[in-house]
C-alpha positions in Angstrom: -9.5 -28.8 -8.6 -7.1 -25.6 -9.4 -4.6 -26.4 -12.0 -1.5 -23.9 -11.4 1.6 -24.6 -13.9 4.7 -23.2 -13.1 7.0 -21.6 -15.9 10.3 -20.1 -16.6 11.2 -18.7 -19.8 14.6 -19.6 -18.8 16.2 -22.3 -16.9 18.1 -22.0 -14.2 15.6 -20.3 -11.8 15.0 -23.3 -9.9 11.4 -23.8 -11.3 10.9 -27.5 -10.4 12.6 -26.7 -6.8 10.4 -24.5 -6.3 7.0 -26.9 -7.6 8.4 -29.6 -5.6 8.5 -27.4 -2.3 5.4 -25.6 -3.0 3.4 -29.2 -3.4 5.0 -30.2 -0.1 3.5 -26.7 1.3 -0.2 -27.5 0.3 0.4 -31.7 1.2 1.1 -30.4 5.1 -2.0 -28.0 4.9 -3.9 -31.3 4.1 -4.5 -30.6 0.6 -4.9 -33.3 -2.1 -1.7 -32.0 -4.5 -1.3 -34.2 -7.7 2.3 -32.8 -9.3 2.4 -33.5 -13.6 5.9 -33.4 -15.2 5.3 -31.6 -18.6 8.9 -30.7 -18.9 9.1 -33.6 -21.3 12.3 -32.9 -23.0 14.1 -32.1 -19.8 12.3 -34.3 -16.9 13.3 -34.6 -13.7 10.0 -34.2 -11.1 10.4 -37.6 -9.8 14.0 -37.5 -9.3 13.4 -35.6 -6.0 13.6 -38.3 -3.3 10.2 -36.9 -1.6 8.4 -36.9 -4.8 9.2 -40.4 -6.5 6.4 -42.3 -7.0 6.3 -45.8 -5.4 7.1 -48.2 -8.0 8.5 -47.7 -11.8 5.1 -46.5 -13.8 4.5 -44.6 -17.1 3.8 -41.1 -17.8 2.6 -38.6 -19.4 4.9 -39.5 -22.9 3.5 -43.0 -22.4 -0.4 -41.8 -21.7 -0.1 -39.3 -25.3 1.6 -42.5 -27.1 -0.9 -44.9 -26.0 -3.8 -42.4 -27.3 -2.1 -42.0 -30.6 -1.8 -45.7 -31.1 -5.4 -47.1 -30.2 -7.3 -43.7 -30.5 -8.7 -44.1 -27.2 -7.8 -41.8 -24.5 -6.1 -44.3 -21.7 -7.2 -44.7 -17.7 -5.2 -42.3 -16.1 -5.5 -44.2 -12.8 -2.6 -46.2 -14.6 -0.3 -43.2 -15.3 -0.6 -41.6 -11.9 0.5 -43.0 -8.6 1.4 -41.8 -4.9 4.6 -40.4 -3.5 6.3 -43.0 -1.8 7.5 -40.6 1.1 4.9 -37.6 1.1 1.3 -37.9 2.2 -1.5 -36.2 0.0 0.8 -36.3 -3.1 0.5 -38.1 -6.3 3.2 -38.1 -9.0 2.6 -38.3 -13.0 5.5 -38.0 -14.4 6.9 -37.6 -17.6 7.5 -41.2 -19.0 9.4 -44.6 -17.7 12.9 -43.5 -17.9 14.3 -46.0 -20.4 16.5 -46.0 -22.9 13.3 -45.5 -25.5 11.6 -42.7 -23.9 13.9 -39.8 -26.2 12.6 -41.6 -28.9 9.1 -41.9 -27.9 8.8 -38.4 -26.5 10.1 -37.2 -29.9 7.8 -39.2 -31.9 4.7 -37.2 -31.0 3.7 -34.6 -33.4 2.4 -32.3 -31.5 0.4 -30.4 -34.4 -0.2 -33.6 -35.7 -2.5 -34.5 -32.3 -4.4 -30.7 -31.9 -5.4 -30.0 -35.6 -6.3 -33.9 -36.9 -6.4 -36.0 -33.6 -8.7 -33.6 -31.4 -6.0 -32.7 -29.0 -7.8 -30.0 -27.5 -10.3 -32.3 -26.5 -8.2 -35.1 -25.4 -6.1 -32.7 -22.9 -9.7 -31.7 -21.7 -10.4 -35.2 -21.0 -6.9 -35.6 -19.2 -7.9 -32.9 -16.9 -11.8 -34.5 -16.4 -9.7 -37.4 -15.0 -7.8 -35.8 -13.0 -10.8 -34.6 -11.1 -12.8 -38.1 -11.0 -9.7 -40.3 -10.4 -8.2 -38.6 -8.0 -10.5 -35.9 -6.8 -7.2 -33.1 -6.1 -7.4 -29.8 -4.3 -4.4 -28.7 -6.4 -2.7 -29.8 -9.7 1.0 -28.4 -10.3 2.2 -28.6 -13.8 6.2 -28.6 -14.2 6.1 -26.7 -18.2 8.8 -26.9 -20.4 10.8 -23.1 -20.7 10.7 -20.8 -23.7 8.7 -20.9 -27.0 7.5 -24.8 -27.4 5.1 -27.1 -28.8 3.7 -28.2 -25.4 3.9 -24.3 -24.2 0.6 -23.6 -24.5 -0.9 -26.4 -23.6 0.7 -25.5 -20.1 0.0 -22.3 -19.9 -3.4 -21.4 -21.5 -5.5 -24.8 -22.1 -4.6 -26.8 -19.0 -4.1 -24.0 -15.8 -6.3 -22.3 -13.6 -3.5 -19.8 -12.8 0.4 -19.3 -14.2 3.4 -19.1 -11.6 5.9 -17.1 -13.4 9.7 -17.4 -12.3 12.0 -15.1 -13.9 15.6 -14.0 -13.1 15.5 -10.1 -13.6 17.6 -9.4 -16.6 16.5 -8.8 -19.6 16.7 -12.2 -21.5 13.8 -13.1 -19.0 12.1 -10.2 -20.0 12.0 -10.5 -23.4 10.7 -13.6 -23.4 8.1 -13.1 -21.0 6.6 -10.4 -22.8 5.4 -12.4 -25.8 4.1 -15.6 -23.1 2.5 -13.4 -20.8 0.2 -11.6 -23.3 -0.6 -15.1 -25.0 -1.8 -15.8 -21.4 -3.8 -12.5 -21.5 -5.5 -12.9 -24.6 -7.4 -16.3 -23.3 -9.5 -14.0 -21.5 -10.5 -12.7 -25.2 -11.1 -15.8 -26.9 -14.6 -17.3 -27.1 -13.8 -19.5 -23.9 -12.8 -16.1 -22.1 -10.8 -17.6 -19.8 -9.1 -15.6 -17.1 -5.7 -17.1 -16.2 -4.6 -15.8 -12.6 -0.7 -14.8 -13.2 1.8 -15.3 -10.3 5.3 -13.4 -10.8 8.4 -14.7 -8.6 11.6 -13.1 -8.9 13.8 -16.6 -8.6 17.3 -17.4 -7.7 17.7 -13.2 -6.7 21.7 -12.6 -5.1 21.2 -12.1 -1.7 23.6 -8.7 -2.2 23.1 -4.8 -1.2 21.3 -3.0 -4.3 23.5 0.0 -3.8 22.8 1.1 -7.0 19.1 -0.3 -7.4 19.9 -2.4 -10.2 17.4 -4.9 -9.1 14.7 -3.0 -8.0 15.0 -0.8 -11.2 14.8 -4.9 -13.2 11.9 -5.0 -11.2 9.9 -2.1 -12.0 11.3 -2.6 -15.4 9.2 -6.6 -15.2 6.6 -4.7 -13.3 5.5 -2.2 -16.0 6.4 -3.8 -19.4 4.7 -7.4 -18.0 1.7 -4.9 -16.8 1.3 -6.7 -12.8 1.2 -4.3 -9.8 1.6 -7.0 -7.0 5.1 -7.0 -5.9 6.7 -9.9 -7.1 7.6 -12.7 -5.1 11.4 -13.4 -4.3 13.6 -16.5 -4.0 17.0 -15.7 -3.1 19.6 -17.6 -4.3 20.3 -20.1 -1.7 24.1 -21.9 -1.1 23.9 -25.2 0.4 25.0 -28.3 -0.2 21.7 -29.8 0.6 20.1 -28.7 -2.6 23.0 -31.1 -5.0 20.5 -33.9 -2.8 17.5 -32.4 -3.7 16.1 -31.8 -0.5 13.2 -30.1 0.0 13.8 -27.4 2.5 9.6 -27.4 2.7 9.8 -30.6 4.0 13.4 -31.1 6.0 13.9 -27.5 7.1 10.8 -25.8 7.2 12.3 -23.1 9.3 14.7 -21.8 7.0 14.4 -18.7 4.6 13.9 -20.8 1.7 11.0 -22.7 3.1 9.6 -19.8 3.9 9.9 -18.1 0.6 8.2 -21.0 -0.9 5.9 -21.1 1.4 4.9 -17.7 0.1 4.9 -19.1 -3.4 2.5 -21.4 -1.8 0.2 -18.9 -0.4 0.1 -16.3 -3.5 -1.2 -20.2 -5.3 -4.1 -20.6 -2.6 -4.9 -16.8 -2.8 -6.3 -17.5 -6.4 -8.0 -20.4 -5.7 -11.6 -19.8 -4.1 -12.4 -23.4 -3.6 -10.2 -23.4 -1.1 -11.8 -22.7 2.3 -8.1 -20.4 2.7 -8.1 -18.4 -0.6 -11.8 -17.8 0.2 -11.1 -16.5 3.6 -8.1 -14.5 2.0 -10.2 -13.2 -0.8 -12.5 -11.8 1.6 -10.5 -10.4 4.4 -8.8 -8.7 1.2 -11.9 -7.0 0.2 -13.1 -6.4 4.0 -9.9 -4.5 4.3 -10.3 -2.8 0.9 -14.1 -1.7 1.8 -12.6 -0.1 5.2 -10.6 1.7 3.8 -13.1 3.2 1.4 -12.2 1.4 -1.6 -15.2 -0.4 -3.0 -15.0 0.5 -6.4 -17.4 1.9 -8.9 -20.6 0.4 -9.9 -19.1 -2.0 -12.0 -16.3 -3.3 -9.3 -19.1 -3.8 -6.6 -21.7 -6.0 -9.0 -18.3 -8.1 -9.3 -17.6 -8.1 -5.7 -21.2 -9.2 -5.6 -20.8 -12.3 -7.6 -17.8 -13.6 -6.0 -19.3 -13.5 -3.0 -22.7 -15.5 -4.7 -20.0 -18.1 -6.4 -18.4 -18.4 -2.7 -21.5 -18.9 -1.1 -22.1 -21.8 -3.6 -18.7 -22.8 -3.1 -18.6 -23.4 0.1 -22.3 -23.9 1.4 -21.4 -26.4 4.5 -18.3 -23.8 5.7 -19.2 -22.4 8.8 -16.1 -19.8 9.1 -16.5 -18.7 5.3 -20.0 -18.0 5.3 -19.6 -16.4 9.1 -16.8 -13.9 7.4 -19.0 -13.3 4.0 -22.3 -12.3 6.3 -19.8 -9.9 7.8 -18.7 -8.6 4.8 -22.1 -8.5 3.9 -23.0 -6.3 6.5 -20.2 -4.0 6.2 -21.5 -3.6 2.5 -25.6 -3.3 4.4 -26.0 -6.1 1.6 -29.8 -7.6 2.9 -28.5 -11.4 2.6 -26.1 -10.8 5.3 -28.4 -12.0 8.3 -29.0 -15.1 6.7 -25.6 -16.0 5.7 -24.5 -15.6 9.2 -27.9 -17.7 10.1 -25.9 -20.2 7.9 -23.0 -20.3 9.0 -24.3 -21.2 12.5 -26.5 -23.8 10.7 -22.7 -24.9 9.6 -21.5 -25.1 12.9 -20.1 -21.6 13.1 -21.1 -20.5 16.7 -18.6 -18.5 18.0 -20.2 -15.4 19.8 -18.9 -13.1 17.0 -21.4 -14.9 14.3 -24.1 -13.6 17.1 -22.6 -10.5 17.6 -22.8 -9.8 13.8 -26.2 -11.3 13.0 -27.4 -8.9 16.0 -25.5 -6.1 14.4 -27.2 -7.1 11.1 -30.7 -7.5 12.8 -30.5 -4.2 14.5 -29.8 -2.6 11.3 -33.2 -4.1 9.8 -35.3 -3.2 12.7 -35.2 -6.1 14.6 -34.3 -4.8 17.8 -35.7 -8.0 19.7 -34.0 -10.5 18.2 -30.7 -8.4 17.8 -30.7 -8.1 21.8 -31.2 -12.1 22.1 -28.6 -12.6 19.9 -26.1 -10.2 22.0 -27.5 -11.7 25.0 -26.1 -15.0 23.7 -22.6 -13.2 22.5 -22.2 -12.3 26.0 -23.0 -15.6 27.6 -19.8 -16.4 26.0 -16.5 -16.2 27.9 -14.7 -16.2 24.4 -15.8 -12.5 23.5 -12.9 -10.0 22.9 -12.8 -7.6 25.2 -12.8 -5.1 22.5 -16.2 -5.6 21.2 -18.4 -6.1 24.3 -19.0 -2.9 24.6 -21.0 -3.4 20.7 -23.0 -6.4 22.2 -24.0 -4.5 25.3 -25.4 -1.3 23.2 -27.3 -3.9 21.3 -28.9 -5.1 24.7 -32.8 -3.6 24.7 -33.1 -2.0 28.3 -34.6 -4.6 30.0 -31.6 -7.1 29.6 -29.0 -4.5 30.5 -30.3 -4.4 34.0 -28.9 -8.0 34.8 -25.7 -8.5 32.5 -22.9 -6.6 35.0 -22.2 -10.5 35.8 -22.6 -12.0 32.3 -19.5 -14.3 31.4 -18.5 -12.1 28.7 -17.2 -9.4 31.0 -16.4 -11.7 34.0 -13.7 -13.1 31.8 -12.1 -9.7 31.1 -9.2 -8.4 33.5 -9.6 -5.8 36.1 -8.1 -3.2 33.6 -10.9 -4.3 31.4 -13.4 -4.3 32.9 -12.8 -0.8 35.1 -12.3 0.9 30.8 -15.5 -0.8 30.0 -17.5 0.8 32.9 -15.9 3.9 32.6 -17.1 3.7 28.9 -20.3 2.6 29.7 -20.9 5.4 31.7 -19.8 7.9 29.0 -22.5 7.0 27.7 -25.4 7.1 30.0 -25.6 3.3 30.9 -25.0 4.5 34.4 -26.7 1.3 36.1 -24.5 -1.0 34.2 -21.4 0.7 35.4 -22.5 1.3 38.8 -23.1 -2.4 39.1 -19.7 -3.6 37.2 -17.3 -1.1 39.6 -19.4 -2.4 42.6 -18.3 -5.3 42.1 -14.8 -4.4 41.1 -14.9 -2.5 44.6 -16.0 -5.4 47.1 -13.2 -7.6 45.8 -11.1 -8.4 48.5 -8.6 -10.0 46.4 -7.5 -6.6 45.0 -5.1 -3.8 46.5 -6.9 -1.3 48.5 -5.6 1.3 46.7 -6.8 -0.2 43.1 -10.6 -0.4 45.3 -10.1 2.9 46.2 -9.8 4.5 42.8 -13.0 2.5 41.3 -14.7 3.3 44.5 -14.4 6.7 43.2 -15.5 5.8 39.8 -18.3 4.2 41.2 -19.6 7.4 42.9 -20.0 8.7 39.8 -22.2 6.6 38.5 -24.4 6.6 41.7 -24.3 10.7 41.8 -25.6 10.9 38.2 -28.2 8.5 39.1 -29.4 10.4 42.1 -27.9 7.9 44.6 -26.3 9.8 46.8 -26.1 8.1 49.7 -24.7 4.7 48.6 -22.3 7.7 46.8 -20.9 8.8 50.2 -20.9 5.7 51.2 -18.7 4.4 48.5 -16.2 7.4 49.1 -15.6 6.7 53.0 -14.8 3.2 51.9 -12.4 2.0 55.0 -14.3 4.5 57.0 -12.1 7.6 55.8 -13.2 10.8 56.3 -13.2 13.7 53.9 -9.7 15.4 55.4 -8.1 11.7 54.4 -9.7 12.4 50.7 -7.9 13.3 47.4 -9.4 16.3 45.7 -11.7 13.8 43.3 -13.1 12.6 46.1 -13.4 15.3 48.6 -15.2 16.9 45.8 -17.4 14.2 45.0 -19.0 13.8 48.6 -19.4 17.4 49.3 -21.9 17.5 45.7 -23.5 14.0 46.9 -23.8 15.5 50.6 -25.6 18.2 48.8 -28.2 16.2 47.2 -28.6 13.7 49.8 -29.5 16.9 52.4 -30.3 19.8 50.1 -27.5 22.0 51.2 -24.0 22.9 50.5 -22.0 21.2 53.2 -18.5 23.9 53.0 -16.4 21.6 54.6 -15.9 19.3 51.7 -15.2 21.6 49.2 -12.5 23.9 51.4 -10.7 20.4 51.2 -11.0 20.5 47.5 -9.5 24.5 47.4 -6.8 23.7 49.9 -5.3 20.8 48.2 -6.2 22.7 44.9 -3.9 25.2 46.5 -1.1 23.1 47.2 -0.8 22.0 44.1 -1.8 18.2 44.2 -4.0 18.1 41.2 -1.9 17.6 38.7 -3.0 19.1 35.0 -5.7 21.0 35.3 -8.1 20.2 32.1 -11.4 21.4 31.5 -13.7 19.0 33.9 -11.0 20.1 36.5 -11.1 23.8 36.2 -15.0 23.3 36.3 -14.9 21.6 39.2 -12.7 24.4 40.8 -15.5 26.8 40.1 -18.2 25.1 41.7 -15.7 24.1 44.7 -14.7 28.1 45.1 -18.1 28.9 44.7 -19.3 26.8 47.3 -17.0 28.7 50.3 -17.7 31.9 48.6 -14.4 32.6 46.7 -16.6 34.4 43.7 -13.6 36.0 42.0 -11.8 32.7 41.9 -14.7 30.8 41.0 -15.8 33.1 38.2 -12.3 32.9 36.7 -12.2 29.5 37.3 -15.3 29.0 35.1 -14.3 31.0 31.9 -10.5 29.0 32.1 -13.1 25.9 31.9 -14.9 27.1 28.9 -11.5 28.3 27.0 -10.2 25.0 27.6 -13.2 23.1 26.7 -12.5 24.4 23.0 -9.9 22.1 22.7 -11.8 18.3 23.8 -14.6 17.0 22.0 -16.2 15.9 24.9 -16.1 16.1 28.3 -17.4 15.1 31.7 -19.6 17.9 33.3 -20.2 18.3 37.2 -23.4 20.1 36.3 -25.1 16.9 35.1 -22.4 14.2 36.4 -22.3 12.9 32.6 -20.4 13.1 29.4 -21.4 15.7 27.1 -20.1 17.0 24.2 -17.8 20.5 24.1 -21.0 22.9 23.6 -23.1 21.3 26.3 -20.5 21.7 28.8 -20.1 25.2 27.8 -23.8 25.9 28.2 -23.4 23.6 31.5 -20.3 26.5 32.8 -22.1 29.6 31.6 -25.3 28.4 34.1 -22.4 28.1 36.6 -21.0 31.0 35.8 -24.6 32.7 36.3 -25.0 31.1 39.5 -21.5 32.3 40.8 -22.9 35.6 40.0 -26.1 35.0 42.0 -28.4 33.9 39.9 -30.6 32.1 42.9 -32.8 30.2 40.1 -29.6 27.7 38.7 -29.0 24.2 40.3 -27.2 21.6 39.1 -28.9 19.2 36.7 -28.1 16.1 38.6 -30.1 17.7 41.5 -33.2 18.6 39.2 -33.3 14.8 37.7 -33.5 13.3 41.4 -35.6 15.4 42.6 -37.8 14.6 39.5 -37.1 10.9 39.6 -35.9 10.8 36.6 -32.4 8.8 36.2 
């Protein structure tokens, strides 16, 4: 149960409106919401058509009375009953609206009933049955405004948190002052209560600051009420609907007002860490917070640490809490966070991220078998964004990335997708798994012929690198083309896998690759390109070219961090591919001892 009161130190700002619209909020979210009326000199909660209780019943004047009279503190059950045209709301309000209730109302000594008739104690009780009776996610208090004898009561015993309207001007402000650090200073009594504080700017002209009269009001409430947040705004809204009463939350939820309110609404769930939302809020907050560096000193992350031990007691039978907790967990390499993410699958939580993380969180511990099983079982999932298959894959162990080119995970992705993930994959040296995902890409008949073209080309990467070249030149003549039908990736490609698969340099290929070089179809010539170039001119014994060639690839190599080199047919970074060039550079200058690196690892065997 979170008790939130809402105050004004002024009327006029449309605090009950807003209550009224903000309990309608929570009620559609399927949240218990029991509204109180506590504006006892000025009621009105259950004059709003969606909030009248069914039937004519007492209130809280009534409840206080009958205490004072019999010195027993009444069943609330009788004070408290359900709106007649709202589910998941219950009304008390403020007394039976007869002709006695001024009198009655101002018959209580308020004093009188906290220093000699235990006050404190009975309000405490009022709130107990509250939670018994009724067993509320939320209870909104309607206060009364400025300095009064039931003020406190409102704002410091009774709420969980304090939603502050305020006009901006400087009557507001001065009264605010005063309430607000009363508020504060619960935190330094002997109960040390911590009252969360809400600020809404209410009942704001919808005009042009030109002069920035309201945002300097703002900053103005901002520093001299000491709250960072941005306040909340309710514009002033001009409709004839509201002389009804109608709840725009409930009758039109797409409007601006409802959705300022609905904001209201939200800020009130934020605070409130029972609730499965304001936990997930509270956490995807700090997540956010801890990316961006901004954990805090010592003293910030033992906090951080006991929020997240009061949420895991909070919510121990939440599946999606405890799922996003064991990932904060791991973000923070906390050593709980494997088994809150066991938990939340205990829960019901089994979405292939909770496997994704506890296999992130296992690897991290030195579990490598059981991380691989877990991504094993991300992937058999055709619910895995596209984005992070790539993270379960390079959890794999080596035996289970032989068979997974099929798994569902990357089935379900697009052909765009799935082409990016092989290229990436073979980046970085999971050749076999790329090989086997562009195959496939490549003997799909349902695609263009050009689109099979250009991965068949991809995919002759992969098999050159893994000493393959046959099934490489085999790939490249796909619809039995021959090399002068070739683009210069291509042309270039067979005449290295033509090397390897007979041991010689075959010229033919790579005069293809300098004569279309020399026509100009290349495009932007980058540093894998001009590398290329070298080895091509090379090959038909253009040494000049191919020496400058070679040192353009090495200037321009300064500028990528890393970059595919023909001298291994792999990704390297920016100083291995130099080194790679300067052994091409050597063997343009005759050097009879260099040869490739792809060549040395099949002859070797080793992939």
């Amino acid at each position: 149960m979170y008790v939130n009161t809402f105050y004004s130190f002024k009327g006029g700002v449309g605090r009950t409106m807003a209550l009224a619209n903000v309990a309608v909020h929570l009620a559609r979210r399927g949240r218990r919401v029991l509204v109180v009326d506590f504006d006892l000199e000025a009621p009105g909660l259950d004059t709003f058509p969606a909030l009248r209780p069914k039937g004519q019943v007492p209130g809280l004047v009534d409840y206080v009375r009958e205490y004072l009279t019999t010195d027993q503190a009444p069943d609330v059950r009788d004070y408290v009953k359900e709106s007649q045209a709202v589910d998941n709301v219950l009304v008390m309000s403020s007394g039976a609206m007869e002709r006695e209730y001024a009198a009655s109302f101002g018959g209580i000594d308020w004093g009188s009933l906290y220093e000699q008739r235990e006050g404190y104690l009975f309000f405490e009780d009022l709130k107990a049955q509250w939670r018994a009776a009724f067993s509320p996610d939320y209870v909104l208090v309607d206060s009364r405004t400025g300095f009064s004898d039931t003020g406190g009561i409102c704002t410091r015993q009774l709420p969980d948190a304090v939603t502050v309207l305020f006009f901006p001007n400087e009557q507001n402000l001065r009264g605010l002052v005063k309430v607000v650090g009363d508020i504060r200073l619960e935190e330094k009594t002997s109960r040390k209560k911590k009252i969360e504080l809400h600020f809404v700017m209410s009942n704001v002209p919808d005009l042009d600051d030109e002069d920035d009269i309201l945002t300097a009001m703002k900053e103005r409430f901002q520093d001299e009420l000491a709250f960072e947040d941005e306040p909340l705004v309710v514009h002033r809204y001009d409709s004839l609907s509201l002389l009804n009463q109608t709840l725009f939350s409930l009758d039109r939820p797409r409007s601006r007002l409802a959705r300022e309110y609905s904001q209201v609404a939200d800020r009130t769930v934020r605070g409130n860490l029972a609730d499965p939302d304001g936990a997930l809020e509270f956490i995807d907050i700090r997540r956010r917070r801890l990316e961006r560096m901004e954990d805090g000193p010592l003293e910030s992350r033992t906090e951080l640490d006991n929020f997240m031990r009061q949420l895991e007691r909070l919510h121990p039978e939440n599946g999606e809490v405890l799922f996003e907790l064991g990932r904060l967990a791991r973000r923070r390499e906390q050593q709980d966070a494997e088994s809150l993410l066991t938990n939340a699958m205990a829960a019901g939580y089994r979405r292939p991220e909770a496997y994704l993380e506890r296999a992130t969180a296992r690897a991290a511990a030195g579990d490598d078998g059981g991380a691989s099983q877990d991504a094993l079982t991300a992937l058999a999932s055709d619910e895995l964004p596209g984005h992070i298959v790539m993270r379960a894959i390079r959890l794999l162990s080596a035996e289970a990335r032989e068979a997974i080119d099929a798994a569902p995970a990357i089935m379900a992705l697009d052909f765009d997708e799935q082409l990016y993930l092989a290229d990436r994959l073979r980046g970085i040296g999971e050749s076999q798994v790329s090989e086997a995902i562009m195959r496939r890409l490549v003997e799909d008949d349902g695609r263009p012929f050009e689109e099979r073209l250009e991965v068949a080309g991809d995919v002759s990467l992969s098999y050159i690198g893994l000493g393959r070249f046959r099934d490489a030149m085999d790939m490249l003549a796909l619809g039995q083309r021959g090399v002068d039908q070739m683009n210069i990736r291509d042309a270039f490609n067979y005449g290295m896998a033509l090397w390897g698969e007979s041991g010689e340099v075959d010229k033919s290929s790579f005069e293809r690759v300098v004569s279309l070089d020399a026509m100009g179809s290349a495009g932007l010539a980058d540093a894998n390109y001009l590398q290329c170039l070298a080895m091509a001119n090379w090959a038909v014994g253009h040494r000049d070219a191919a020496a400058d060639y070679a040192a353009r690839a090495c200037e321009a190599a300064l500028d990528e961090r890393e970059i595919f080199s023909c001298w291994r047919y792999r990704n390297v970074p920016q100083e291995d591919f130099v080194a790679d060039t300067e052994r091409i550079k050597a063997l343009i200058g005759g050097d009879q001892t260099q040869e490739p690196e792809f060549l040395v690892r099949a002859k070797s065997g080793i992939r």
